[in-house]
C-alpha positions, -999 to 999 in steps of 0.1 A, spaced: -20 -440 -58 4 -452 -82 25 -421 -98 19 -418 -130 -18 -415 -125 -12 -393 -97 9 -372 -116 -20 -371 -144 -46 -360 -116 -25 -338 -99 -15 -322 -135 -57 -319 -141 -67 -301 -111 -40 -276 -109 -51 -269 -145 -87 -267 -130 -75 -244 -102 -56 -222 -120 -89 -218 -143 -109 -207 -108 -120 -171 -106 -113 -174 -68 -79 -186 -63 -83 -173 -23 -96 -202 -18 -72 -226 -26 -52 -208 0 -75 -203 27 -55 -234 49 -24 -233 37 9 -253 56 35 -223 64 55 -248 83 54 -274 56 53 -250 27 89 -240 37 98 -279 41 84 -285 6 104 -252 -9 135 -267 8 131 -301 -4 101 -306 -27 108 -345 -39 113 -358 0 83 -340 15 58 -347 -16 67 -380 -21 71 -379 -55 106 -393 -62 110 -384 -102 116 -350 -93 154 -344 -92 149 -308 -79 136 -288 -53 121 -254 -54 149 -241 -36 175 -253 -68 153 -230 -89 152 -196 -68 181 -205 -42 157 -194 -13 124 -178 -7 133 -144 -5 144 -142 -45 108 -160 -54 91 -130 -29 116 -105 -48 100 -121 -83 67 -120 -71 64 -86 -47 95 -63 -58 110 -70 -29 122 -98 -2 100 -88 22 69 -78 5 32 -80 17 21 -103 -5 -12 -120 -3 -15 -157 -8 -33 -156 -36 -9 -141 -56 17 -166 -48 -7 -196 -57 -13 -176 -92 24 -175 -98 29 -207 -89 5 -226 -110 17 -200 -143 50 -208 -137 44 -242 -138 21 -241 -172 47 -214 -191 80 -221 -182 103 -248 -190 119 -264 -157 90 -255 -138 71 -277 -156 83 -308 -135 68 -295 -105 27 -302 -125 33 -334 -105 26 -320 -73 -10 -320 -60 -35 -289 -52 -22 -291 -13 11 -291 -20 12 -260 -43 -14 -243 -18 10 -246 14 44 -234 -9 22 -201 -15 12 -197 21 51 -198 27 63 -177 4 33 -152 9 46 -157 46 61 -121 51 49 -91 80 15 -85 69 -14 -57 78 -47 -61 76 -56 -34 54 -40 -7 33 -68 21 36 -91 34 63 -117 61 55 -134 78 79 -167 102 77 -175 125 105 -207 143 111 -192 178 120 -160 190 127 -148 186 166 -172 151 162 -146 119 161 -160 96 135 -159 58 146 -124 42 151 -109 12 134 -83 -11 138 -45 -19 120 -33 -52 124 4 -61 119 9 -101 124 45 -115 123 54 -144 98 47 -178 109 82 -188 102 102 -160 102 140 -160 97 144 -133 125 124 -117 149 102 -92 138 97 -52 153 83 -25 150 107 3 146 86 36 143 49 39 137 39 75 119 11 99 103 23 121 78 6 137 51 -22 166 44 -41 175 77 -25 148 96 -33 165 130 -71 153 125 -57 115 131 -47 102 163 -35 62 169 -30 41 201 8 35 212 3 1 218 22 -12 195 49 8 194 87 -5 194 71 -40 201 89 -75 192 68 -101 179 68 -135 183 64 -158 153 27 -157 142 22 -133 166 -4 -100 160 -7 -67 173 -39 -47 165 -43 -7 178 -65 18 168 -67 50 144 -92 77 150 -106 109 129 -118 141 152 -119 169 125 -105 205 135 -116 216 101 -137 210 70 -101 206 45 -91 172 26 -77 148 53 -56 123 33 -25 115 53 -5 80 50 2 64 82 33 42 82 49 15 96 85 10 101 94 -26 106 129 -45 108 140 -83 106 163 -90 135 194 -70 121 183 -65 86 172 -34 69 140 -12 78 112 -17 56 73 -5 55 42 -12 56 16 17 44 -20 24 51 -34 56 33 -59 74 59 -87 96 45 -111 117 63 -142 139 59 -171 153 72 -204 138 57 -222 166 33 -196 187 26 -170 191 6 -140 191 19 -114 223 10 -79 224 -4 -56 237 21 -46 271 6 -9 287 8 -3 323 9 5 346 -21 22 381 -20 2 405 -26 7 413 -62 2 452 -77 -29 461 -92 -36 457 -132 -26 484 -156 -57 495 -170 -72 526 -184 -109 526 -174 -107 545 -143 -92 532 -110 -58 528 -102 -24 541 -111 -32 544 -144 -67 561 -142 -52 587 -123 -25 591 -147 -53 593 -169 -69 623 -151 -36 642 -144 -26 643 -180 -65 653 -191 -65 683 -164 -33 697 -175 -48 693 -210 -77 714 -199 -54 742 -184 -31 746 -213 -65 749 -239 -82 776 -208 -51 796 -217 -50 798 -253 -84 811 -249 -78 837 -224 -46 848 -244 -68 846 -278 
């Protein structure tokens, strides 16, 4: 297709896409291998020789675009996303706006790089019970590995911490393991109730980059027992002294009395004496 004409398609449909109230979609079979090819050197592996520039001259590497997009280099960040801020940055801002020359595909595999991080398949579990010592069904966690990672990933520590945490349990499986690239590892969470309180612990996963620094991934675990309401956990108080008060009972009351009988005395002698 000759360029300028490719350019004018390409510019039409990212338009389109950027428009569409699914962007998912657009992502669904994204290129990690050749997203991170096109980041690296965007003119060569599109074809499109008027570009001067690659991604990789506008953000230096992929972790400062993940840092932009997902406060942080290694961020979970869905694919999605990345496609979103792709196609904005190429409608708002200025040297971006080369890159409109690109097609659909091409902007769909640089997101599935840069969205190409440790990710888990969910980030809550809730759980309903039908009395307490009954485990309510299990469910699953899955951690995969990037596709093309810069260094191995593992899993450092897996933990549940949090209100009532002692009514979760969790496979080992996966603990300490080293992943290959694209590689997943799925184990299981369960609820057994010991009691009818709030169970709203966070389990979390420790994760490190070959020698780089630990980072996590969260899911937020919540449990209860179907029709009931759950309790709040309560924490002892000292017991505190009783309330001044002059009705009757209490310190005061019998202050109260005292002070009336010696009243009665003292008037019981007047009237002998009288």
């Amino acid at each position: 297709m000759h360029h300028a004409l490719r350019s004018t398609f390409a510019s039409a449909t990212l338009l389109a896409l950027a428009a569409a109230t699914s962007p998912a979609w657009a992502q669904s079979t994204g290129d990690v291998a050749r997203g991170k090819l096109l980041f690296d050197d965007t003119p060569g592996v599109s074809g499109i020789n008027t570009l001067t520039s690659s991604c990789a001259g506008c953000h230096q590497n992929v972790q400062n675009r993940r840092t932009a997009i997902g406060g942080s280099a290694n961020a979970q960040i869905e694919p999605d996303a990345a496609y979103g801020d792709i196609v904005n940055a190429i409608r708002s801002v200025g040297e971006m706006t080369k890159f409109s020359a690109l097609d659909p595909e091409d902007v769909r595999d640089l997101a599935a790089f840069i969205a190409d991080t440790a990710h888990v398949d969910k980030t809550k579990l809730t759980f309903t019970s039908t009395s307490v010592n009954t485990p309510a069904a299990a469910q699953s966690v899955t951690l995969k590995s990037p596709t093309a990672p810069f260094a191995q990933l593992t899993i450092r520590k897996i933990e549940i911490a949090g209100t009532n945490l002692g009514n979760f349990n969790r496979t080992v499986n996966c603990d300490n393991k080293a992943f290959a690239a694209g590689e997943s590892c799925t184990f299981t969470v369960t609820y057994d109730p010991r009691n009818d309180q709030a169970s709203n612990p966070v389990l979390t996963l420790t994760l490190r980059d070959g020698a780089g620094a630990d980072y996590t991934r969260r899911v937020q675990l919540e449990g209860s027992i179907a029709g009931t309401t759950p309790t709040t956990p309560t924490t002892p108080t000292t017991p505190t002294t009783p309330a001044t008060s002059d009705s009757g009972g209490g310190a005061a009351g019998a202050g109260l009395l005292a002070l009336l009988a010696a009243a009665t005395g003292a008037l019981g002698l007047r009237r002998r004496r009288a």
